[in-house]
N, C-alpha and C positions, 0 to 999 in steps of 0.2 A: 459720854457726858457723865462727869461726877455726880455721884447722888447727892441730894442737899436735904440737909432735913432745918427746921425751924425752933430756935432754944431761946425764946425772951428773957429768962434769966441766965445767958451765957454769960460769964464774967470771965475777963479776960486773967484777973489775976490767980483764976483755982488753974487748976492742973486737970481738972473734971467737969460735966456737965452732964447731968439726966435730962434726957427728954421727955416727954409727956407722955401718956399710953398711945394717944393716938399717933403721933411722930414714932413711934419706936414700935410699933403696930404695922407702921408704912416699910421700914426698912426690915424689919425681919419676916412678917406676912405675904408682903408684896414684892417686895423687892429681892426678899429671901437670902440677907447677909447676915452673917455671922461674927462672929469676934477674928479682928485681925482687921477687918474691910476697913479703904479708908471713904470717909463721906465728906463735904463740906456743909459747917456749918455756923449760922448765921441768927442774931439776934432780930433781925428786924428795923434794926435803928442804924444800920453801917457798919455793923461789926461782922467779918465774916472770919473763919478759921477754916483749916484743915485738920481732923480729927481721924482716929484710928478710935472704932470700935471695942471697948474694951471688958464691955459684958453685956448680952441679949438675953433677952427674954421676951413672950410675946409685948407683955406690955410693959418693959420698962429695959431701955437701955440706955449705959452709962458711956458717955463718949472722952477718948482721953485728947485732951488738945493738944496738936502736935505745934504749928505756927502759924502766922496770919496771913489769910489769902487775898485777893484781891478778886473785887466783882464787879459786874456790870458798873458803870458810868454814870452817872446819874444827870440830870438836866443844870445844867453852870445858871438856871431860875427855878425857884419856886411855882409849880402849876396846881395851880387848884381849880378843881372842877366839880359845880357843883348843881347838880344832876337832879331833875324833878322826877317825883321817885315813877317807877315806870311797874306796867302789869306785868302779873305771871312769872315768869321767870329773866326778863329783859333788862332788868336792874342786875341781876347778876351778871350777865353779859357785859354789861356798861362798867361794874367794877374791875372784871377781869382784864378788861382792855385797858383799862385807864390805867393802872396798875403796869400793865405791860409798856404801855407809854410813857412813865414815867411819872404822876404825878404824885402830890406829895401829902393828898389829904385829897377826898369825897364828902360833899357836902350834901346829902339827901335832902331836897325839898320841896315841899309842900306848895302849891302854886292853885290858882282857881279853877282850873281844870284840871288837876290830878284826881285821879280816880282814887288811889290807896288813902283811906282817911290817915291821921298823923299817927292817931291810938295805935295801930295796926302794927307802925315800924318803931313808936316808943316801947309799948307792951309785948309785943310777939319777940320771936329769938332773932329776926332779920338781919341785924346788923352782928350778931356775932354767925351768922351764914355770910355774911358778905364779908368780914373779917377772914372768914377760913377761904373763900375764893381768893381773897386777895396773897393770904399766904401762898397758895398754892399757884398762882401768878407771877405772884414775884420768886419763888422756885425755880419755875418753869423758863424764864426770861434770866436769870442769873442774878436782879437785882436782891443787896442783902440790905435795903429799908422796904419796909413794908406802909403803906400809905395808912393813914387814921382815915376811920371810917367817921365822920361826926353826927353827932344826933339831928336829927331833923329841922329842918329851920321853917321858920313860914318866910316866904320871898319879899316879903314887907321892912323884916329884919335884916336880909341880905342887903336889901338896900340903904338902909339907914346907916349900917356898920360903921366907922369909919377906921379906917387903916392910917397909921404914920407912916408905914411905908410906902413907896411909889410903888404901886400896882396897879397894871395895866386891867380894867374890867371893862369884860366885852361879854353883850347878850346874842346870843345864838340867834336868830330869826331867819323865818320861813321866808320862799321866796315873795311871795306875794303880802306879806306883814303890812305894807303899805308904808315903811318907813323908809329913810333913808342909811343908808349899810354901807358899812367899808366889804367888798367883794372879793372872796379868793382870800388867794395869797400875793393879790398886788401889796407892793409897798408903798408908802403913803406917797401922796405926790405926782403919784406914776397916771398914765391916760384913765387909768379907772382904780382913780383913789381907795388904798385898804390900811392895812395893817402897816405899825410902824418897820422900819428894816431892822431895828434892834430893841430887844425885849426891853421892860424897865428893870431900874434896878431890884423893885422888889417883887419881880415876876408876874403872872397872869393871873387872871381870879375868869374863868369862864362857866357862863351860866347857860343852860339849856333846857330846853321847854320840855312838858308832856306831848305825851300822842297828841292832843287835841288842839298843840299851840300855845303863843302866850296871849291871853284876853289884851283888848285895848290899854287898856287902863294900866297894867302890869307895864306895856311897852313904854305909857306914859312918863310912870312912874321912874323906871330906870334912866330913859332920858332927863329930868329933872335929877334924878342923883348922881349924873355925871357918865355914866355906863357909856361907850360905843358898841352902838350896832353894828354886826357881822352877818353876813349870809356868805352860804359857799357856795352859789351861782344859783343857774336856772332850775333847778329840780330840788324837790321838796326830798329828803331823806327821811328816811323811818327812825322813830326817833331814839333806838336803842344803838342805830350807828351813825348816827352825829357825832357821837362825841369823840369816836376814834375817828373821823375822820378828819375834825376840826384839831384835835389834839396831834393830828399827822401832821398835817398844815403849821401849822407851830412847827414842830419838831422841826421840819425842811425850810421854815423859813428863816429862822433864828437858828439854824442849827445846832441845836442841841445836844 
């Protein structure tokens, strides 16, 4: 597998691009390449290249661009997922996947049962650590856009938003929520009415709870703003793999 390293000021029209210490740290420390090697490498926003190394040091090398490559596929919709932020280290997990699945922004938020107060992910470095997992994601997977991590929302906002485009918004819910839910990956219509057979045109916006679920009121609330309810069958999932699971479901059923 080609090494990829991460250059948000790659600009296609120099003939050169420095990496950062830490990117040019990975390939000569760890990787242990030297001048000559070629690497792929990528902006983050869909730009990827093929480069020949063309001076290392530990922390700083200069990549010579050689021509444009081609990378992972991206999703032919828009998916955004946005994730009530989760304990410990489980929110990072939640970015790494999402990321791997393709979506195209993370929307960390704030809900009545979220344990992490809002201060915590506004003030502390959180989102530039979820930043660096997501590069290191979208490395890993080939993709060269890397998703926007957005600042924190409180779930009151989510709902109010409103979008001009057609977007399909679907709330996650437990099996036992007590509402009524499109199921699975049936498609609409079908013995046990779910999801549409084909995406909208301006993609997916999906919402998913904390550990503790989403309170009444919160369910209420999104039913009056238009939201379709979703559950993925009989078993309650842990809530840091919801979202790659629900994000799988998509993928296979819209084909993405």
């Amino acid at each position: 597998m080609q090494p990829r390293a991460y250059a948000p000021d790659l600009d296609p029209a120099q003939t050169h691009t420095t990496l950062s210490s830490e990117e040019s740290a990975h390939l000569v420390r760890v990787l242990r390449l030297g001048a000559g090697a070629r690497v792929l490498v990528f902006d983050g926003r869909g730009t990827q290249y093929l480069a020949r190394i063309a001076t290392a040091a530990k922390d700083s090398v200069t990549l010579s661009l050689l021509e444009p490559a081609p990378s992972a596929s991206e999703p032919r919709v828009r998916l955004t997922l946005a994730q009530a932020v989760l304990k410990g280290d489980k929110m990072d997990a939640v970015v790494r996947d999402a990321t791997m699945m393709g979506v195209s922004a993370v929307i960390p938020l704030i809900t009545e049962r979220t344990v992490i107060p809002r201060s915590a992910v506004e003030l502390g470095r959180v989102r530039e650590r979820w930043h660096r997992i997501a590069v290191a994601s979208a490395k890993q997977c080939g993709r060269s856009i890397v998703p926007e991590i957005g600042p924190p929302e409180r779930l009151t906002k989510l709902f109010e938003a409103q979008d001009a485009t057609d977007v399909l918004r679907l709330q996650l819910v437990e099996p036992g929520a007590g509402v009524a839910a499109a199921t699975g990956a049936a498609p609409a219509g079908s013995k046990h009415d779910g999801l549409p057979a084909e995406p909208s045109e301006g993609g997916a916006l999906i919402a998913i709870g904390p550990e503790g679920g989403w309170a009444p009121e919160e369910l209420e609330q999104a039913r009056e703003a238009g939201w379709q309810s979703w559950t993925l069958g009989a078993r309650t999932l842990r809530a840091e793999s919801a979202p790659l699971a629900a994000l799988s479901i998509l993928t296979w059923l819209w084909r993405l």
